[in-house]
C-alpha positions as CSV (number, residue, x, y, z in Angstrom):
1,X,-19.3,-6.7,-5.5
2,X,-19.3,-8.9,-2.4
3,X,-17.5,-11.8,-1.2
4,X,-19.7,-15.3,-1.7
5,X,-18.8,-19.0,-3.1
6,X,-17.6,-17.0,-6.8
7,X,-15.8,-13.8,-7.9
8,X,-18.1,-11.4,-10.7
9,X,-15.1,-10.3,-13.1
10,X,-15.6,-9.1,-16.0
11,X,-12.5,-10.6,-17.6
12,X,-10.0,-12.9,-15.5
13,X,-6.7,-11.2,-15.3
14,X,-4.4,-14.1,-16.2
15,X,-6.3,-15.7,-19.0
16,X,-8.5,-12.6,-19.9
17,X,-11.2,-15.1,-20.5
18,X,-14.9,-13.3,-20.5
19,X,-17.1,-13.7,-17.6
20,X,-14.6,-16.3,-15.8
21,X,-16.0,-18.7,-13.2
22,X,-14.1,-17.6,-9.9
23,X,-14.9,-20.1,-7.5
24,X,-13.6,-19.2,-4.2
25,X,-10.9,-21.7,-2.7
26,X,-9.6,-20.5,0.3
27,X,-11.2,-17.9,3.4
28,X,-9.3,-16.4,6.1
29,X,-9.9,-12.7,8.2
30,X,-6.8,-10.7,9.6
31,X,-6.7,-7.9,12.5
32,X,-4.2,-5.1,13.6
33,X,-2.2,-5.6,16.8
34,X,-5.4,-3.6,17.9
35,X,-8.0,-6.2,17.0
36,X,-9.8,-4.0,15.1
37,X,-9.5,-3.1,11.5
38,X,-10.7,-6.7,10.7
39,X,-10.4,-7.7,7.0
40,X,-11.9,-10.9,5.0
41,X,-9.6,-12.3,2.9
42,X,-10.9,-14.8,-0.2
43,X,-8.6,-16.3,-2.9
44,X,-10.6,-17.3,-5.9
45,X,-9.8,-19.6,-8.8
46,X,-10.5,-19.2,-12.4
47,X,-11.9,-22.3,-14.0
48,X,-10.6,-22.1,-17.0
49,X,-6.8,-20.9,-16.6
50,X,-6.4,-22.2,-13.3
51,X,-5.1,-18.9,-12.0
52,X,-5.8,-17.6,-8.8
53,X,-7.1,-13.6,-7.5
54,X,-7.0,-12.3,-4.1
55,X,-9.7,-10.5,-3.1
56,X,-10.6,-8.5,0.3
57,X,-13.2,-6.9,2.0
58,X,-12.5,-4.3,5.2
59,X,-15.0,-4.3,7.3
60,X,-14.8,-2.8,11.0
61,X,-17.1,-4.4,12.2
62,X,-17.6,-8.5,12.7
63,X,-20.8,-9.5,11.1
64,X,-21.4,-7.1,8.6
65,X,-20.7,-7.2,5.0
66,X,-19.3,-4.8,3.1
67,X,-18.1,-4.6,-1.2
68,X,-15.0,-6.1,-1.9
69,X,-12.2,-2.9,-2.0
70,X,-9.0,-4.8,-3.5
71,X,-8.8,-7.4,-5.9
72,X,-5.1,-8.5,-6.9
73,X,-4.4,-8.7,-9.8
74,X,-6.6,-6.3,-10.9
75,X,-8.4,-6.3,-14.2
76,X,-6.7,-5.4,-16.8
77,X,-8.2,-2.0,-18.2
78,X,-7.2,0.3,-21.0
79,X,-7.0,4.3,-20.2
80,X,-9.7,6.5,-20.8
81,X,-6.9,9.0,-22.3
82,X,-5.5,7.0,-25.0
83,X,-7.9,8.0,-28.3
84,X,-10.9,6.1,-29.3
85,X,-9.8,4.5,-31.8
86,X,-6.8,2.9,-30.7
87,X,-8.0,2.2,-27.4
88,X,-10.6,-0.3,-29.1
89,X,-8.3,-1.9,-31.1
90,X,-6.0,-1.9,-27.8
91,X,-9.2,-3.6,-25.9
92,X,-10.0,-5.8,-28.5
93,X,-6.2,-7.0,-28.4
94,X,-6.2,-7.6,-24.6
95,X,-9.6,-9.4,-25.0
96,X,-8.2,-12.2,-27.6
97,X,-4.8,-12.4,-26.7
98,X,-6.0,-16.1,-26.4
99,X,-6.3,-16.5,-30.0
100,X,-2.3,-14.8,-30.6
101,X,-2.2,-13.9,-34.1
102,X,-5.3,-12.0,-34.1
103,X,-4.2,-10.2,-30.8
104,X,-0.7,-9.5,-32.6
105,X,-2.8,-7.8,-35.4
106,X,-5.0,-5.9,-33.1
107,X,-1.8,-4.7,-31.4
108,X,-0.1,-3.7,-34.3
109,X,-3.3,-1.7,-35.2
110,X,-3.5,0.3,-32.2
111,X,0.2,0.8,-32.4
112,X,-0.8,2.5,-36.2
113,X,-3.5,4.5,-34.6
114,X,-1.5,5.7,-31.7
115,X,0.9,7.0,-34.5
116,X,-1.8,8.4,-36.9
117,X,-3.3,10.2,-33.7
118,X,0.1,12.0,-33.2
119,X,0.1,13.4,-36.6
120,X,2.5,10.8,-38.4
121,X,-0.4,9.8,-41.3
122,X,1.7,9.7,-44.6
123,X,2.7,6.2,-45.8
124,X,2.9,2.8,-44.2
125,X,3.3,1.7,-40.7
126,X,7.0,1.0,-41.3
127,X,7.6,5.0,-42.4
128,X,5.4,6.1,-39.3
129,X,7.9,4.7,-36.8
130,X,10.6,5.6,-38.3
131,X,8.7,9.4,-38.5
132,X,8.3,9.1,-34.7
133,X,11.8,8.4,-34.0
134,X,13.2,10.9,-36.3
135,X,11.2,13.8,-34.7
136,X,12.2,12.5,-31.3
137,X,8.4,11.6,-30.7
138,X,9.7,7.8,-29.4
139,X,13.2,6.5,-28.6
140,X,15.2,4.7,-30.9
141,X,14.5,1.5,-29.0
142,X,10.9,2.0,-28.9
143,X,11.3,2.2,-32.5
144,X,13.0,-0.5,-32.9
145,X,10.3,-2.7,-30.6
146,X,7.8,-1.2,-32.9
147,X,9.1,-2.5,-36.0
148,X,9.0,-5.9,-34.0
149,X,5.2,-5.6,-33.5
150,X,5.1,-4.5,-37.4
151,X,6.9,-7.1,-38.2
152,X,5.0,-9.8,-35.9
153,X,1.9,-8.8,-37.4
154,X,2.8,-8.3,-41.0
155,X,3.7,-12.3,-40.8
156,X,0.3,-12.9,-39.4
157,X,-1.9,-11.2,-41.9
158,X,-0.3,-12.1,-44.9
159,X,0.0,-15.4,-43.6
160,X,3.8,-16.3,-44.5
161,X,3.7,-20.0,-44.5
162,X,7.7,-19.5,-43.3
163,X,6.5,-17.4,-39.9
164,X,6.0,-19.7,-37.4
165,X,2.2,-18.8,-35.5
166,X,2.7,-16.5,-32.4
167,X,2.0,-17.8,-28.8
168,X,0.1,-16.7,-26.2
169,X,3.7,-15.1,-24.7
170,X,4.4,-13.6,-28.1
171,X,0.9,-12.0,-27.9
172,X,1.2,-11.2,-24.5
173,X,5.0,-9.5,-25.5
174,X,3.0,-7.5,-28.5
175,X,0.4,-6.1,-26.0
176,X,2.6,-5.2,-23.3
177,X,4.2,-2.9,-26.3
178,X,1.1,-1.1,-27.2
179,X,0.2,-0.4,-23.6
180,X,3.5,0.8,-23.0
181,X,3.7,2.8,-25.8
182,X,0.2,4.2,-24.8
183,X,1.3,4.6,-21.3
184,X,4.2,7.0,-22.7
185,X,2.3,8.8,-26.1
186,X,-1.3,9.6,-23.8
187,X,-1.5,8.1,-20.1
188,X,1.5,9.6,-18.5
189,X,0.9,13.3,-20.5
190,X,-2.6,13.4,-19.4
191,X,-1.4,12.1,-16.0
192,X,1.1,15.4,-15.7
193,X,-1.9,17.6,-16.9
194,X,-4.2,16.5,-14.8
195,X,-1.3,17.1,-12.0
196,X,-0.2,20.4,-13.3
197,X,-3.9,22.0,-12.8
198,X,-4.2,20.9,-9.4
């Protein structure tokens, strides 16, 4: 990907929106106290959220063109270690967090199949957690956030007239639960394997 008058995301990071419009705003090049090391800066706008991504190209040279090697913030992107199946739901959560109450659902899902994946299938979501935290799997609190999502989501798809809808922060609260909870279950122990046989 190179610099030009847009950005080619996939998804913008702020409003996760597919394919965003990033039309570049504002263009400015740095140096080292050497004068070399020369790198082109471009901030870029998402048309639809409004929110803005740095991106920057290093280039030793004045006059050529090479990719883009940072963009900040990133795209959000689910690890390849967390299992299939709770990695799509996990995706698909991130990817409609701007419709809430399905992305509270989706959450909750990959929550449930994190869980299942660790060997905690009897019963119902509720039971699972509790499982986890009684065989030390998760911490009490985690447990506790988890009956939160449960909870959250439970409201949504039986669609208790009393529950108020969730929000886009509410969604964004539920996701940043399942990742975490990924992060902690898969990510960090395939992180320490991965280290370990190096």
């Amino acid at each position: 990907m190179k610099h030009g008058g847009s950005l080619g995301l996939n998804r913008c990071p702020h409003c996760n929106v597919a394919k965003p419009n990033m039309a570049a705003q504002v263009h400015f090049v740095t140096e080292n106290d050497r004068g070399d090391a020369r790198r082109d800066w471009r901030a870029y706008a998402c048309q639809t959220c409004g929110g803005a991504v740095l991106a920057v190209t290093i280039a030793p040279n004045h006059g050529v063109e090479y990719d883009i090697q940072h963009v900040w913030p990133s795209e959000r992107r689910v690890d390849e270690s967390i299992p299939e199946r709770a990695r799509s739901f996990l995706e698909q959560s991130i990817a409609s967090v701007h419709a809430p109450a399905g992305a509270v659902m989706l959450a909750a899902s990959a929550v449930d199949a994190m869980l299942k994946d660790k060997g905690f299938k009897a019963g119902n979501l509720y039971k699972r957690i509790d499982e986890a935290k009684d065989q030390h799997l998760i911490t009490p609190e985690m447990a506790e956030w988890a009956h939160e999502v449960r909870l959250e989501a439970n409201d949504q798809r039986h669609a208790d007239e009393e529950a108020p809808l969730p929000s886009d922060a509410d969604a964004g609260r539920v996701i940043e639960f399942a990742v975490a909870l990924a992060q902690f279950l898969f990510v960090l122990p395939a992180r320490i394997d991965r280290g370990r046989k190096k």
